[in-house]
Each structure stands twice: as C-alpha cells, then as structure tokens.
C-alpha positions in Angstrom: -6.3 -25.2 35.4 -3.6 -26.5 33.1 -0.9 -28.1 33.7 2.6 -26.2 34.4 3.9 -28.8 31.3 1.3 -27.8 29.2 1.6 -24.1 30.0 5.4 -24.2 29.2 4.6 -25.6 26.2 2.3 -22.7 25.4 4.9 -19.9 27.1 7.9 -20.9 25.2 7.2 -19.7 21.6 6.6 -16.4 23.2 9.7 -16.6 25.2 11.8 -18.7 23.6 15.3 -17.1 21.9 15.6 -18.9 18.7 19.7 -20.4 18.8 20.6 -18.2 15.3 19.4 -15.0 16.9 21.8 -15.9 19.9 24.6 -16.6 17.8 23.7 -14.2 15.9 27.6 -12.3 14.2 26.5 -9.3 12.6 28.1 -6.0 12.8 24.4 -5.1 14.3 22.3 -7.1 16.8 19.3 -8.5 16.4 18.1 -7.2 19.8 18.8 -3.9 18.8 14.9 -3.9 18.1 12.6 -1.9 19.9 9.8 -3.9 21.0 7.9 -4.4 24.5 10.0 -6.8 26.7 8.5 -10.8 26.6 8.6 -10.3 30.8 5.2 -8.7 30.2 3.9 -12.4 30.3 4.8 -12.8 34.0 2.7 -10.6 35.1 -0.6 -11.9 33.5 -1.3 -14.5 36.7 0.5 -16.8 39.1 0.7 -19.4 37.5 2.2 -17.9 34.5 4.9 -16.1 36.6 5.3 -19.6 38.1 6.1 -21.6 34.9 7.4 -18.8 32.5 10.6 -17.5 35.0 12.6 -20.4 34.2 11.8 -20.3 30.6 12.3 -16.1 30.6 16.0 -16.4 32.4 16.9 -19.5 30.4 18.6 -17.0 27.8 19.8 -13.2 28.9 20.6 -10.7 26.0 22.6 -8.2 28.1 22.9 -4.6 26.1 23.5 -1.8 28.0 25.0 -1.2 32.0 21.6 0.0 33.1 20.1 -3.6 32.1 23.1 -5.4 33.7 22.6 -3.4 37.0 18.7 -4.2 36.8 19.9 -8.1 36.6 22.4 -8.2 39.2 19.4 -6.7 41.7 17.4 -9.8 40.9 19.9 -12.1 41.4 21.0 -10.2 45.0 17.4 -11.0 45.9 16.7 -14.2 44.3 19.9 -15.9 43.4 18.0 -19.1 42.3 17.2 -17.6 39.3 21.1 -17.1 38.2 20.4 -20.8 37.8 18.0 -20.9 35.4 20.8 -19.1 32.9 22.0 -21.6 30.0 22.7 -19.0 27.3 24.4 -15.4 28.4 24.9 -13.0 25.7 27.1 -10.2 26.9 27.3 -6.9 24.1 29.7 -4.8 26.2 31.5 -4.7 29.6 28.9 -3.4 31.5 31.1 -2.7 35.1 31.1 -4.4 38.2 27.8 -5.7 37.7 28.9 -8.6 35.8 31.2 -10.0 38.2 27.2 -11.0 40.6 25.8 -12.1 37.4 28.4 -14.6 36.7 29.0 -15.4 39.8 25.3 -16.2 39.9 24.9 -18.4 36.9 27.1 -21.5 36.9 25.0 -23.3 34.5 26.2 -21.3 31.4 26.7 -23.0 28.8 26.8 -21.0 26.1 28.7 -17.6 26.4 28.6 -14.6 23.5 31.0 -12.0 24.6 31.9 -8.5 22.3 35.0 -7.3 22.1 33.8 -4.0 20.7 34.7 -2.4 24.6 35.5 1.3 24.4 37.3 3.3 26.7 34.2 4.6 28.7 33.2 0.8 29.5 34.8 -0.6 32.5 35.4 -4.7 32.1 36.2 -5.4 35.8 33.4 -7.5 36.6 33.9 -9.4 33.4 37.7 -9.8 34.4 36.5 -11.3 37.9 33.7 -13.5 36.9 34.7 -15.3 33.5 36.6 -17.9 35.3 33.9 -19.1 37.3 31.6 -20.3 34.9 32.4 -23.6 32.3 31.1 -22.7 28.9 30.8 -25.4 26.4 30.2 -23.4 23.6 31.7 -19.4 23.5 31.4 -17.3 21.0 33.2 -13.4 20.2 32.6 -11.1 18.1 34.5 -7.7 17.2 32.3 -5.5 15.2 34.1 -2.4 15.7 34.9 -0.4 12.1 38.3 -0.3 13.1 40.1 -1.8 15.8 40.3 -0.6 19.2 42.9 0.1 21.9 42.4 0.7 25.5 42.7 -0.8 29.1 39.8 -2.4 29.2 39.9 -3.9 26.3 43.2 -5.2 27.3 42.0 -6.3 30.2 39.3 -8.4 29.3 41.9 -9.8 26.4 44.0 -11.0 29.0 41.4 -12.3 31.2 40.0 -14.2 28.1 43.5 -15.8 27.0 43.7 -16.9 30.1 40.5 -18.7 30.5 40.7 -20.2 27.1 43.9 -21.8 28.2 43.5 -23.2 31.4 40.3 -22.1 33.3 37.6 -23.8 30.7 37.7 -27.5 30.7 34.7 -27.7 29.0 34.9 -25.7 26.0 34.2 -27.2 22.6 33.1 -25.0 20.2 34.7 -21.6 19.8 32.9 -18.8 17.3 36.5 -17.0 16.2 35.5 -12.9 15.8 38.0 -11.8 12.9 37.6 -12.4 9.0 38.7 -10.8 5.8 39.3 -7.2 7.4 42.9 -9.1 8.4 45.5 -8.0 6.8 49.2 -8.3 7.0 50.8 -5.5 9.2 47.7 -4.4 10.5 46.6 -4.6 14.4 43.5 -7.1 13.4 46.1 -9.5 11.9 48.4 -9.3 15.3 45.3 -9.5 17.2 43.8 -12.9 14.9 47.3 -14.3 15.7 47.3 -14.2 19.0 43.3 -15.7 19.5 44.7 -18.6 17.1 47.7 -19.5 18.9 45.8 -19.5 22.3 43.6 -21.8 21.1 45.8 -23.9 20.0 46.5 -24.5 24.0 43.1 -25.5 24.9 42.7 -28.8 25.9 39.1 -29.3 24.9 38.6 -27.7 21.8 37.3 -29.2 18.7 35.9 -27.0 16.6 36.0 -23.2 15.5 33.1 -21.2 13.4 34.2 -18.3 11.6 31.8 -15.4 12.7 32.4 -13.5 9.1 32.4 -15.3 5.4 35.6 -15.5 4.2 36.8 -16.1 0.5 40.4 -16.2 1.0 42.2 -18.5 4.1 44.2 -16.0 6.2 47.3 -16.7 8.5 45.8 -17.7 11.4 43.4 -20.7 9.9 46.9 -22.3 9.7 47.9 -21.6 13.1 44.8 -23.3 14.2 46.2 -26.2 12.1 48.8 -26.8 15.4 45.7 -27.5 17.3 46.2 -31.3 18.3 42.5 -31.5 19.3 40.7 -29.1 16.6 38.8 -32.0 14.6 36.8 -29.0 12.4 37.1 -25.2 11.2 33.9 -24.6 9.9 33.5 -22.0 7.2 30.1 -20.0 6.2 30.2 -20.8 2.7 32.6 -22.3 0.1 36.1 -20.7 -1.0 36.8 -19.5 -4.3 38.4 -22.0 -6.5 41.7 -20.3 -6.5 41.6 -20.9 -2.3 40.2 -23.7 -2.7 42.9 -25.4 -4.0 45.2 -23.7 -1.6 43.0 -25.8 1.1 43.2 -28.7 -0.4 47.0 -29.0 -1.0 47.3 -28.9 2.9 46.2 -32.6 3.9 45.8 -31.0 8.0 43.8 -28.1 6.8 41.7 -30.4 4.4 40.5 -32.5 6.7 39.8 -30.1 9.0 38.0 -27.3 6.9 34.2 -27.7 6.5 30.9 -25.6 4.8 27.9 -25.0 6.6 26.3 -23.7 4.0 27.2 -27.3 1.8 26.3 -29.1 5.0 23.2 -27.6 5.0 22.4 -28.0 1.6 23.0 -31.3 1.5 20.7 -32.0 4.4 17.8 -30.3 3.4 17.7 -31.7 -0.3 17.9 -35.4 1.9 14.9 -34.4 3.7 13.0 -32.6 0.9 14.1 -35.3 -1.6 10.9 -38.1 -0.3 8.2 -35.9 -0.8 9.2 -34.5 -3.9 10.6 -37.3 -5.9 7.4 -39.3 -5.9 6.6 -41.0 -9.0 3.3 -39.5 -10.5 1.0 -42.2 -11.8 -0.9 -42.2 -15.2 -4.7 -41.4 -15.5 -6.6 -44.0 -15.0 -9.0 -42.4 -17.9 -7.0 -40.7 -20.5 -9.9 -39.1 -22.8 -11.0 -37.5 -19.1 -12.2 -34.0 -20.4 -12.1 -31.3 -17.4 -16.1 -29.7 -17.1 -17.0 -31.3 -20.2 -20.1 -31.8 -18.6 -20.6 -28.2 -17.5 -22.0 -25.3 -19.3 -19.9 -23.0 -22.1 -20.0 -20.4 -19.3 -19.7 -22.3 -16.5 -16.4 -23.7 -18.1 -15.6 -20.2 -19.2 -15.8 -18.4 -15.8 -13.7 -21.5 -14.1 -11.2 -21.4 -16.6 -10.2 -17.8 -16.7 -10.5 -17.5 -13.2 -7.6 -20.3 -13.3 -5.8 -18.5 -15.7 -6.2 -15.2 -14.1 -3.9 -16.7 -11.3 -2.3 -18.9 -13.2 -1.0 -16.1 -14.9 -0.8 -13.7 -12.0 -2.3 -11.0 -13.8 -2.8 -9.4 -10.4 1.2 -9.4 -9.3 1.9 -7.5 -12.6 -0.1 -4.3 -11.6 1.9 -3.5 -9.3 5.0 -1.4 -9.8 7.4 -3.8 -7.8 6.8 -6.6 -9.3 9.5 -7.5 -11.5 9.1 -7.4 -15.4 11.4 -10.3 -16.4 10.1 -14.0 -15.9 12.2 -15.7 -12.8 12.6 -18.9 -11.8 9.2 -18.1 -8.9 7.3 -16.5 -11.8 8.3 -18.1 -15.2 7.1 -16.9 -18.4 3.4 -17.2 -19.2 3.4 -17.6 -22.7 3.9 -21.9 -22.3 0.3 -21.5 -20.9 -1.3 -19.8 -24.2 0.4 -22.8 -26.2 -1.5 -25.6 -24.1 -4.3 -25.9 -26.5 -6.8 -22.7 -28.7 -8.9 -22.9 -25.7 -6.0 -22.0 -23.2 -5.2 -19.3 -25.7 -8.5 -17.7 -26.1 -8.9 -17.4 -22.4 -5.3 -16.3 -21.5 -4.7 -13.9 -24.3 -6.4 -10.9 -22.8 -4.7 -11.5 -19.6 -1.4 -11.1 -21.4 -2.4 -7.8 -22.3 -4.3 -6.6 -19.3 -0.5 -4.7 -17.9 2.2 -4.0 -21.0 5.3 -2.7 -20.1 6.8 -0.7 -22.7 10.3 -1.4 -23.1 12.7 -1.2 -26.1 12.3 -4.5 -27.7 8.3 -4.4 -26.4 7.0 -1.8 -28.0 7.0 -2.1 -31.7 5.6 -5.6 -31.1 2.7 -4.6 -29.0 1.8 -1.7 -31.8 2.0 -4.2 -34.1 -0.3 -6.6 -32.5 -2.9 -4.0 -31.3 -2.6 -2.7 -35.2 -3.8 -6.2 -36.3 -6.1 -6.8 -33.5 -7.6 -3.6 -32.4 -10.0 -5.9 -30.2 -7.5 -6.8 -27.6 -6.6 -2.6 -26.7 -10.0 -3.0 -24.1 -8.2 -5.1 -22.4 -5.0 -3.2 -21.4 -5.8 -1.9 -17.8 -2.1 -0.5 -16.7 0.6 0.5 -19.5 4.3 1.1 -17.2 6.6 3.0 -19.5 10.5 2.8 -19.0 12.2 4.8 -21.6 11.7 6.9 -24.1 8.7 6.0 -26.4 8.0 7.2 -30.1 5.3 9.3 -30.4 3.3 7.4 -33.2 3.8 4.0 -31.4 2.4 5.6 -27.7 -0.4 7.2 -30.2 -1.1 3.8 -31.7 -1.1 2.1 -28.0 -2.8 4.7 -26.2 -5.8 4.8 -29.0 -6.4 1.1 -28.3 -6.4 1.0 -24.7 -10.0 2.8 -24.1 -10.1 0.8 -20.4 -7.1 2.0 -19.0 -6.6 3.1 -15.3 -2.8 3.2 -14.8 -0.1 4.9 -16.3 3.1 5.4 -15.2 6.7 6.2 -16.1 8.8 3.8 -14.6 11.7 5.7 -13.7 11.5 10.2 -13.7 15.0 10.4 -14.9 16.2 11.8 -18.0 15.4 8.1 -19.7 12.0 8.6 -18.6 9.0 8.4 -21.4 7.8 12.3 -21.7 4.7 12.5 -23.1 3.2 14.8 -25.9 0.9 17.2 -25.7 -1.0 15.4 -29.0 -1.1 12.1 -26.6 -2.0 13.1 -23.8 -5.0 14.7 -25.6 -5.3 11.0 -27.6 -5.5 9.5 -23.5 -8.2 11.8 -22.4 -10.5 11.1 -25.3 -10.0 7.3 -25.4 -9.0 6.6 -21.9 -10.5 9.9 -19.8 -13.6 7.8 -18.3 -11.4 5.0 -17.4 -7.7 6.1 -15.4 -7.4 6.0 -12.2 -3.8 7.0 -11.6 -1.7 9.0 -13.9 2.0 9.4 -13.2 3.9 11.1 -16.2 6.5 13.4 -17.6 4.9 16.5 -19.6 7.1 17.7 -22.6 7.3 21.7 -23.1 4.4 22.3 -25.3 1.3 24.2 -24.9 -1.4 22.1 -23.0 -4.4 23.2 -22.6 -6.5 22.7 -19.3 -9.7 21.7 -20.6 -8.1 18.4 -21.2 -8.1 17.7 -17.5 -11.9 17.7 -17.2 -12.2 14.4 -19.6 -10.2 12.8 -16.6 -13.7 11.8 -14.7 -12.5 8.6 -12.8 -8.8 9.8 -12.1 -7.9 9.9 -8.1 -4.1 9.9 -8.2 -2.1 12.9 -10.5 1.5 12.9 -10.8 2.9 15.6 -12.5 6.3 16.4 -13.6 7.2 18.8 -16.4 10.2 18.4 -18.4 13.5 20.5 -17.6 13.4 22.7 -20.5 9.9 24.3 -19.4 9.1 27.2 -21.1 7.0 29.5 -18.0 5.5 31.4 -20.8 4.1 28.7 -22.4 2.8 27.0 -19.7 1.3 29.5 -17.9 -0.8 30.3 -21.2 -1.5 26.7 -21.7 -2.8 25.8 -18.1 -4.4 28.5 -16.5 -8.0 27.9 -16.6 -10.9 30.4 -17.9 -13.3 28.8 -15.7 -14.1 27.0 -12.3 -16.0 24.4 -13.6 -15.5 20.9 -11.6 -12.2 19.6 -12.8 -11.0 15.6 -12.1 -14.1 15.4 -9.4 -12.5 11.8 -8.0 -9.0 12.8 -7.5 -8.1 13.0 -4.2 -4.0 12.8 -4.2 -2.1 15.4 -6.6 1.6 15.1 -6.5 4.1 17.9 -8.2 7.8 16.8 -9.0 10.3 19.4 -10.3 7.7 21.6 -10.5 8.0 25.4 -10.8 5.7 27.7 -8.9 3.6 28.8 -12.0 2.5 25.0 -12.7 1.4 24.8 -8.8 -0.3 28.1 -10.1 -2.9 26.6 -12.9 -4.8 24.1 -9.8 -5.5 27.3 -8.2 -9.1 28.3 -9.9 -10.1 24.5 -10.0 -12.5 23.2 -8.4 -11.5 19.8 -6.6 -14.0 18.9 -4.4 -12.3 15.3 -3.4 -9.0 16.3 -2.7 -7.5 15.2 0.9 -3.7 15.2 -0.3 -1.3 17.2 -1.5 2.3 17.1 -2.3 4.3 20.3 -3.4 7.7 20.7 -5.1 11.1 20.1 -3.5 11.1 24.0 -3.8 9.2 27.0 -5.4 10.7 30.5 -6.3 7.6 32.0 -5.3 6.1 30.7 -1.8 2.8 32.8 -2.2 1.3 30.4 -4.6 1.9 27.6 -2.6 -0.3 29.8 0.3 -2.3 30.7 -2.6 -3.2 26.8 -3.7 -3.9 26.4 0.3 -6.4 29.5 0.5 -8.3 27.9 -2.4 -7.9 24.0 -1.6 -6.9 23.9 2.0 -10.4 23.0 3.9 -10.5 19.6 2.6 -6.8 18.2 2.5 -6.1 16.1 5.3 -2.0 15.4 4.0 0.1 18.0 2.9 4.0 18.0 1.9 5.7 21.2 1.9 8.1 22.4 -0.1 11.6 22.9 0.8 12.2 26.8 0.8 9.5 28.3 3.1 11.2 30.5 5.4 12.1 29.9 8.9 9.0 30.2 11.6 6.7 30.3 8.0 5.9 26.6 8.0 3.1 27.2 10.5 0.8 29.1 7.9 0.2 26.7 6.3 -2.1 25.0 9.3 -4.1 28.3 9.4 -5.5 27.4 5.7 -6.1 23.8 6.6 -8.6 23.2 9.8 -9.0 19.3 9.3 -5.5 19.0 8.5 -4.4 15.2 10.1 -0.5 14.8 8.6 2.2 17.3 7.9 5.0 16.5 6.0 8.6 18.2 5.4 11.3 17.2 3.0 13.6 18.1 5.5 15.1 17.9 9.1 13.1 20.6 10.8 13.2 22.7 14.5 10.3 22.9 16.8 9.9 26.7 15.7 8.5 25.1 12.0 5.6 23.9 13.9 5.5 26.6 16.6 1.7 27.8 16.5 -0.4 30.5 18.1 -3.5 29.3 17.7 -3.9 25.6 18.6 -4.6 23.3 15.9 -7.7 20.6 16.7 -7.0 17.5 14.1 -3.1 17.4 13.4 -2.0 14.4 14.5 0.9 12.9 12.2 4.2 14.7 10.9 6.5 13.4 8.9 10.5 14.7 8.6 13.5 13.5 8.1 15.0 14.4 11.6 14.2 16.4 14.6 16.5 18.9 15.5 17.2 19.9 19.1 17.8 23.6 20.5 20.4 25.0 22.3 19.7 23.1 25.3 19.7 19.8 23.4 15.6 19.8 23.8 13.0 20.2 21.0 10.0 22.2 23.2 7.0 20.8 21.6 3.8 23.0 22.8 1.7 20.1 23.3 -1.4 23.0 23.8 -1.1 24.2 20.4 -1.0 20.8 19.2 -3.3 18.2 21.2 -4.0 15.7 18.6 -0.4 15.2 17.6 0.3 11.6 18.6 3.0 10.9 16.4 6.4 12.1 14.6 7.6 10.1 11.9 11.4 10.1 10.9 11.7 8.9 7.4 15.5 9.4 6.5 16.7 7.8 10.1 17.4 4.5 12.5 17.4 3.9 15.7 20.8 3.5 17.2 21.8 -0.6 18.0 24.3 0.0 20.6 24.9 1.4 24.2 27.0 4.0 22.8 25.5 5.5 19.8 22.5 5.7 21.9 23.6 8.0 24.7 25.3 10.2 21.9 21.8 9.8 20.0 20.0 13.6 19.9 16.5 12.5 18.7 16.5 9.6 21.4 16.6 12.3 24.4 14.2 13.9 22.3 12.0 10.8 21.6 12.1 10.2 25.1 10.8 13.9 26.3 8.0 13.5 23.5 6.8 10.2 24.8 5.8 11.5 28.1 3.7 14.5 26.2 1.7 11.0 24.6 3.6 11.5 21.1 5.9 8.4 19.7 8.3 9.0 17.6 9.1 6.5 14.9 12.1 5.7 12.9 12.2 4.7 8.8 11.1 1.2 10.0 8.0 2.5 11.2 9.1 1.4 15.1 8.6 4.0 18.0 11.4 4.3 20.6 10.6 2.7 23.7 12.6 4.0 26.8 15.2 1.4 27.8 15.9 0.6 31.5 18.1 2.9 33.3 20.4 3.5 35.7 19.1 5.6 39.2 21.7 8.2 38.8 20.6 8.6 34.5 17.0 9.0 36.0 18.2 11.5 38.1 20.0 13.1 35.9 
C-alpha cells in the first residue's frame, strides 16, 4: 500500500487543471473538448477515491445547467466537498443551482465568470451567491459576437458592480473582458466604462489583465488610471510604436502599464542563458581525425548515415514539409562545403527530392546535363508551376529511380504534363514510382503506357480543362485485359469526366482496395459500370456528387467487402437505406448528417451491422450550452451512439453524451 502523499503525487497530473487552461480568455473554451471525464479515476479503488476527491474538486469547470444541477446534489449530500473548491470557473448562469454551490464553497479563490448570459439563462443563483465567497483573483470574459441585452444579464451586472465595490475585500487581481472590439458610441464602450470606473472603487485591487491583445489603449485604461490602489495593467504583448508613445507621455499610465509577453521573455532567456552560454573548450588533440582508424566503408556507411539526417533527407519527401530553409531547418548546402569528403557523401542527398520551381529548374537540368550520374539518385520530383517541356524531358530521362511525383498545387499554375513525357517517365522511371499525382494535357495518350507502371500503388489523375472526349476516349480505352499497374491499390480521379472513369473499366487491377471518383459525372452508369468490373476487391470508395437520391445504395450491391463509404456531401439516411443487409461496412464519411422531418436520422442498424462509425469531415462540435441544444447532428449523434455507432467531428473526436437534466432525459 502506498502512501495517500505518494498517491496524490501520482493522481494529480491526471487530475490536475493546468492554471492557463483555467484562465484560459478565448472566444472558445478549452473544455469544450469531448473526452471521458478525469472522475473515472475514483472509481478504480478506495483508496484512490480517498486521496483523489480533494484533488478532483480542487478546480470545477462548470458548462452547462445540467452539470451545475449534478454539483449542487453532491454538495446537498456531502457539503464537505464544497470545501475542497479553490478555483470555480463558471461559463454561463446556470439557475438556482449556483446560489448551493457558492454557498458551499467558501474557499474560492479564484473565480472565472462569463458574461456571454442569454436571455434563456436565468442568473438568480449567481445573483444570490457571489457575495458570499472572497475571491482573490476574478476573472470575466464576454465572448459574445456582439453585445448582449437582457435581464439577466443585467442582473448579474449589477450584482457584480456591487461585489467589486464593497462585498470583496480580498480581490487583487481582476482579468478585465473587453478589448479592441470598443469603440466610441458603441454599447461595448459604455459597457468598458462602466467595469473601469467600478474598479476604480475597490479597495483591494492592484492589478488588471487584459483578457484580449490590444494594439491601441482605449478609454477606459485611463479610467483605470483614477485607481489609487492599481499598482499594474498588464497587457498581452507590446503596443505599436505610435501607442506606445501615447503610453509613455502619461507618467500614471507609464508606470502602471506592463507586458507579459516582455516579462516572459526576459525570464526565460535568464534561465536558458546558463546552460547555453557555456564557453566550449579547444581540443585537446587538434590533428584528431574522426574513424581514421576505421575501414573506407565503415567510415562511408557512418558518415552518410550522419548526413542523411544531417540533411533531413527524410523530412523533404513529404509534401508538408516546407521548401524554403528556416531558421529550424537552415539551408544544407554549408554542409557540402565542409570539406570534398562532406561533398561526395552529401551530394546525392541534395538530389534525392527536387522541387521544381521557377528559378530551380534550369539549374537542376543543367546539372543533371553535366552529371548524368546524379539523375539515379532523384527519388521524389514536387512540381509547382508550369514546367518547359524540354527541361521536364531532360529531368525525367535522368531520374531512372524515381517513386514520387507530384504537382504541388492542381490549379491553373499547376505543371501539366505531356503526352511525350509521360511516355519518357514510363520508360525511364516505370519500374521505379510508386505514387504518381499529375495534370494530363489534351493529347492522345495511349493506354499501353500504363502497363510499364509495375511498382505504382497510388494514381492521381486529373485531365486538363480543355479535354477533348474524342480524343481521349480513342487514346485510353484499352484493346486488351491484360494485368495493368498490378501494385496499385489507391486510384484517385479529379475533374474528371465520365469517359476517363470509362478507360479503367476493361483493366485488370487485381490490388485495388480504393477508389475515389469525380466531384461529379454526366453519366452515372460508368461509375456502376467501374464498380461491376472492380467492385469485389475495393474496401474505400468515394462517390461522386450527382447520383440520384435513394441511388447511392447501389453501389454496396457491387462491393461485398466494402469497409468505408465516402460522400462529398451532406447526405440523408435514405443514401444509405439498404434492402439487403450489408456484412463488412463499417466507416462512412460525409460532410454532415441530415435529419428528417422529425429531427431524427433512422439508421437501420440490421441492414448495416458492422457500421461502427460516421465520420463528419466539414463540421465541429459545438463549445457552448447553447449552440449545443440547437445542434441537429448532436441529437443525432446521440441516437446513433446507443445503436454502438460514434460519430466523429473533423478533429476525429466522437461526441460523448454530456450530463443532463431529469426532465431533458425525459424528454
């Protein structure tokens, strides 16, 4: 058995609500995550419930009236915990609950009230139970997009003023809600006056935070000046110099204005400054030759393995990574200028992923012209613009390893490729690329070209606007069904008419699992076509935009092993309505879900009995009391989780139910 210290030391990480989350200004909390609640600890043992209560209660996020009732029951049966309370973060008015809670925690100390109340909140209990609790440290916050009028509001505004004036002896620090959104002869700047010049009354105050940056010094920082205890108004960051100088022509404002970000600065180079200011001593043997007593390829294989880091060959591949050297990445040619050996080791590696930009590319043909050796090391080519035709030639007949290629961007700048280099990449490069992402040009291509591509898994294919159908379907329709790309498994169309979807039809791809079509098609029967011919072995489909209503559903009768469905769009439950249940689907992917006339979206969970979870890529999860009980898909989310199916938001979080009321869960 441990210790309670010792387990409390273990607990609080877990439990523990870091101070900047807590103080946390932002127009959207940082609860407003969905994630199972940290009380899950206290149920492991005894002990644990013993040791982690105090440390659970020690800070109370309250968000929503249902979670304020749930509190005010604990405290009706256990007021001892009320004591445990140091930090109470209040996000609305919550009702007459809050008048027990505040009542029941006299230890607060640090208070976080929102003056975003609406006229469906009620702030009675607030009203009734600010003034019994002595706050060191409060802190308000008005997130609203515009600023809000109503009783309760009013209410609490009142009760506030009040407390700020006489009730709380032991305020010191006051976080002030308003910033640049005040304006002359607006309501914010009426309601930033009147905060200011009640706090200017407060006996105890002595410093006020600005909950928003401000790069201009509004009105009431100097009616805060008439404070005759204020001792500092601390700003977020430094003021332009124009404002600047306005602060510093005003000796009372001067002395009182402050950074944190300077403050915080300044402290963090004093404690950084020791361990990376120490004096570096010379080599005690200066002809001290690294591995000079190794083996040529022993020193070989350490060295470019050095280098290959060094010069994070690795990063570059990927798309993301940026192009430009940065002050994390710098350049990596000061490496090839160490010494010859440096540069015969590195060189290839500077080569091994080219990004072909406007000043890049006539210097990498160029170089490849003069030394043809160094094309076998070029491994991914990213191309940004629009590239000459004889310089791609000259690039693409050097790089004879390549496994990626990709256009950067699919716009109209976009690097459209030739039919006379593509042909140049599948004869040099065919063995070789893995993934090909590119823009076609409207000439004849013939098909045959596509069976060179032995090692390619990833096609994406996007034709340019000006696509002649004749042409095409001429050039691409193939006279046999020969094996064709054997490895790919992932073919993507973009822009892509119904006639190019066409030409895959007759091929025979054994590895494909996934499968993206157009945005739309003018002719839906070759996208059930490709599925007839391809649709027992994909496992991911995308569908295109235009299939009629109730049609969507075919496309599962083509496709038994089918695990993920994806839409472009919003979509009913009548797109995935079956009649025959499906045995594998278990993923779809959407934008949003839309609800039928009686706000539900019936899910046959029969027809579907692998399905375990809808993904919504184009939408967020509410952050506040109000937008979620005006929130369709949450309703909907909530129905769907007790069929077993989560539904997840662009984040990739599922909704998980938040406490209710007894008359909601009756409802």
């Amino acid at each position: 058995m441990l210790p309670d210290e010792i387990l409390s030391e273990i607990l609080s990480p877990a439990l523990k609500v870091p101070d900047d989350l807590f103080s946390h200004t932002s127009d959207v909390s940082p609860f407003a995550t969905y994630a199972p609640s940290t009380s899950a600890y206290l149920l492991v043992c005894k002990d644990w419930l013993r040791v982690a209560t105090p440390l659970l209660y020690s800070v109370v996020v309250l968000r929503s009236k249902a979670q304020a009732n749930a509190l005010e029951k604990v405290f009706r049966k256990n007021p001892g915990f009320g004591r445990f309370v140091r930090k109470l973060r209040v996000e609305g008015g919550y009702g007459s609950a809050m008048h027990t809670i505040l009542q029941a925690t006299p230890n607060v100390t640090h208070l976080f009230l929102s003056l975003a109340i609406w006229s469906s909140d009620t702030t009675t209990g607030l009203c009734k139970g600010l003034p019994l609790i002595q706050p060191k440290h409060v802190i308000t916050v008005d997130p609203s997009d515009k600023p809000l009028k109503n009783r309760s509001l009013d209410q609490l505004t009142k009760v506030l003023f009040s407390c700020i004036r006489t009730e709380w002896k032991n305020m010191e620090t006051f976080g002030f809600p308003y910033g640049n959104d005040v304006k002359l002869f607006n309501p914010r700047e009426v309601q930033a006056e009147a905060l200011a010049r009640v706090l200017t009354q407060s006996s105890t105050l002595h410093t006020v935070t600005t909950a928003k940056t401000l790069d201009c010094v509004p009105q009431f920082i100097h009616t805060l000046c008439d404070s005759s205890t204020l001792k500092t108004i601390q700003f977020t960051q430094p003021l332009r110099s124009f404002h600047a100088e306005r602060v510093n022509s005003n000796p009372k404002l001067k002395s009182l204005v402050h950074y944190a970000d300077t403050e915080k600065a300044s402290i963090n180079n004093c404690t950084a400054a020791p361990d990376f200011a120490r004096e570096i001593l010379p080599s005690l043997n200066p002809s001290f030759v690294p591995l000079k007593s190794a083996s040529n390829a022993t020193r070989d294989l350490i060295w470019r393995n050095v280098l290959f880091f060094a010069m994070y060959v690795e990063e570059l591949r990927d798309r993301a990574f940026p192009r430009r050297p940065t002050d994390s990445h710098p350049s990596r040619l000061p490496i090839l200028q160490v010494s010859k050996y440096f540069h015969q080791l590195g060189l290839p590696y500077l080569y091994d992923s080219l990004n072909l930009t406007y000043i890049s590319i006539p210097q990498i043909a160029k170089k490849l012209r003069e030394c043809p050796g160094l094309g076998s090391n070029i491994r991914v080519v990213f191309t940004s613009m629009h590239v000459p035709d004889h310089t791609m030639h000259t690039i693409l007949s050097h790089a004879r390893n390549l496994q990626l290629l990709r256009s950067r961007y699919l716009g109209e700048s976009a690097c459209v490729m030739s039919v006379d280099n593509f042909s140049n990449l599948a004869d040099t490069a065919g063995s070789s690329l893995r993934e090909l992402h590119l823009i076609l040009r409207d000439v004849p291509l013939s098909s045959n070209l596509f069976t060179k591509f032995t090692a390619l898994r990833t096609l994406e294919l996007r034709y340019s606007v000006s696509i002649s159908r004749r042409a095409t379907l001429l050039a691409l329709t193939p006279t046999t069904t020969t094996t064709v790309m054997e490895s790919l498994h992932t073919l993507r169309f973009y822009g892509m008419r119904s006639f190019v979807v066409q030409s895959f039809i007759p091929m025979r791809l054994d590895a494909l699992h996934t499968v993206a079509m157009p945005d739309y098609m003018e002719d839906t029967s070759m996208f059930f076509r490709f599925l007839e011919a391809h649709g027992s072995h994909l496992l991911h489909i995308v569908l295109p935009n235009n299939l009629d209503q109730g049609i969507d559903a075919r496309a599962l009768d083509f496709c038994p092993n089918l695990q993920v469905l994806e839409f472009h769009r919003s979509i009913q439950h009548s797109q995935i309505s079956l009649d025959t249940p499906h045995p594998s689907l278990n993923k779809i992917i959407a934008r949003e879900l839309i609800a039928d006339d009686k706000n539900d979206f019936a899910l046959d969970n029969e027809m579907l009995p692998a399905l375990r979870e809808i993904h919504l890529i184009r939408f967020q999860w509410p952050a506040t009391e109000r937008e979620i009980n005006k929130s369709q898909n949450v309703v909907i989310a909530e129905s769907l989780l007790q069929l077993g199916i989560k539904v997840m938001d662009s984040s990739k979080r599922h909704w998980i139910p938040r406490v209710k009321s007894s008359r909601a869960r009756k409802g």
